[in-house]
C-alpha positions as CSV (number, residue, x, y, z in Angstrom):
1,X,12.6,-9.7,-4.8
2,X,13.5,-9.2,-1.1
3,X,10.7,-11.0,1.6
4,X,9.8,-8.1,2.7
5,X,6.4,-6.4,3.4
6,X,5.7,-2.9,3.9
7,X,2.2,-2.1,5.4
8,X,0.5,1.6,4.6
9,X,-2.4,1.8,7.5
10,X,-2.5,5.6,7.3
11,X,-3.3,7.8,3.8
12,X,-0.1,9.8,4.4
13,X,3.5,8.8,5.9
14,X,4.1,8.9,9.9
15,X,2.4,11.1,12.1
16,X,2.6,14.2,10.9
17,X,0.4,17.1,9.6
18,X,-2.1,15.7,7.0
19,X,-0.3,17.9,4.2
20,X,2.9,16.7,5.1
21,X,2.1,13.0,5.4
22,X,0.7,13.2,1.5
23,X,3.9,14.9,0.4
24,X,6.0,11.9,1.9
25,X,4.1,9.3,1.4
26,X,3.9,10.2,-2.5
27,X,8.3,11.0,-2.3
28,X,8.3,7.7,-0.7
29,X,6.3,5.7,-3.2
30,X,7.7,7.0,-6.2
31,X,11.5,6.7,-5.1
32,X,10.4,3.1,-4.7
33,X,8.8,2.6,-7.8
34,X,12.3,3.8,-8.9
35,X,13.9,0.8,-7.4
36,X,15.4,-2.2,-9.3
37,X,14.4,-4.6,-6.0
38,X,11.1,-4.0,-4.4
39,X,9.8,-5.4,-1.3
40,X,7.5,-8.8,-2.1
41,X,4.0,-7.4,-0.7
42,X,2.4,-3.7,0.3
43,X,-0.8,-4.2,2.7
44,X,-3.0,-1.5,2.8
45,X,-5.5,-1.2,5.3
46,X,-7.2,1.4,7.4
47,X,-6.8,4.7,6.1
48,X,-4.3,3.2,3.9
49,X,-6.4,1.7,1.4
50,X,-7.4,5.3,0.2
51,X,-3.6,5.0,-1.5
52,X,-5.4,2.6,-4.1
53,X,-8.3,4.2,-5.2
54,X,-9.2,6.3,-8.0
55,X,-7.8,9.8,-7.8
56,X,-5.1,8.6,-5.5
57,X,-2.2,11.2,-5.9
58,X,-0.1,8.2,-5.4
59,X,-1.8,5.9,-8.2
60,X,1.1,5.9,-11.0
61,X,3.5,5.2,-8.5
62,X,1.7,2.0,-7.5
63,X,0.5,1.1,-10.6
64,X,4.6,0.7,-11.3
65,X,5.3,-1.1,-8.5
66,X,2.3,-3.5,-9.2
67,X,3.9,-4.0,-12.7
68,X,7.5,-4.5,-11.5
69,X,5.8,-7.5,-9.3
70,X,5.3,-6.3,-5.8
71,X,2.1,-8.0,-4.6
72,X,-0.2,-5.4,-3.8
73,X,-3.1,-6.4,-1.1
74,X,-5.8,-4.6,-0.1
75,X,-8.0,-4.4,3.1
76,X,-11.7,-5.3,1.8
77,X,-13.4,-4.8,5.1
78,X,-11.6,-1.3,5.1
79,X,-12.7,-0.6,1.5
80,X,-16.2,-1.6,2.3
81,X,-16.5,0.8,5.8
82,X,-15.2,3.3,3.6
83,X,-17.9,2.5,0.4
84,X,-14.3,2.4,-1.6
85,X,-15.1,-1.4,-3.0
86,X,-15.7,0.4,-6.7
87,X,-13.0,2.9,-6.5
88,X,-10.3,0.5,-5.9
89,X,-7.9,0.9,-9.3
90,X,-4.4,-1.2,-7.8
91,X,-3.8,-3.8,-6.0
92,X,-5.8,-7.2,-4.5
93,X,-8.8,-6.8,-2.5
94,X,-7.6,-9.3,0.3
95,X,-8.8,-10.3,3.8
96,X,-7.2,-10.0,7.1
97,X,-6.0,-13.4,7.1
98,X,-4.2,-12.7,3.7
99,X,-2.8,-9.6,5.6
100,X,-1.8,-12.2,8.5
101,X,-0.3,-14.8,6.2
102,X,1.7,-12.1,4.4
103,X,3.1,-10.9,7.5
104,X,4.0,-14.1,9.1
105,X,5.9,-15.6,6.0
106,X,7.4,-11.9,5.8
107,X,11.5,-12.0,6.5
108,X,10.9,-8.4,7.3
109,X,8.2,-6.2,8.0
110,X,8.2,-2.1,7.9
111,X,5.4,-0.2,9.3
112,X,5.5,3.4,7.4
């Protein structure tokens, strides 16, 4: 497993069109959860930690990932602003400074 993080702050991919973002970010997730080598961690926060909740279109793909042994961390202040704390079905509810230290040890680390 490659040191590498890859952080999802936003519930869709890049900056486009809401639509669009969810269409990419879903490609995106399940081509990786296709992979044979998978980055170490995925940090979710912001918007991004609606990825991991319940009725996620995105959830099976994860839920691979998770399995395959990509660390999964979660934002819990984010989940808590957004009242998400009980929806949360992947991943590690985590604080900043796990986000930090992830990041920090990270060889790599891609912003999508």
């Amino acid at each position: 497993m490659k040191s590498t993080v890859i952080v999802l702050s936003n519930k869709g991919m890049g900056t486009a069109p809401q639509e669009l973002g969810s269409i990419l970010i879903s490609n995106y997730l399940k081509l990786l959860s296709e992979e044979n080598e998978l980055p170490q961690t995925l940090l979710f926060y912001a918007e991004g930690v609606k990825l991991v909740c319940q009725d996620s279109p995105v959830l099976e793909s994860l839920q691979i990932i998770e399995q395959k042994g990509a660390k999964l961390i979660v934002c819990k202040t984010c989940l808590n602003f957004f009242g998400l704390s009980e929806q949360q079905a992947v991943g590690r509810a985590g604080t900043m400074a796990d986000i930090l230290t992830m990041q920090l040890e990270a060889k790599k680390v891609v912003a999508i």
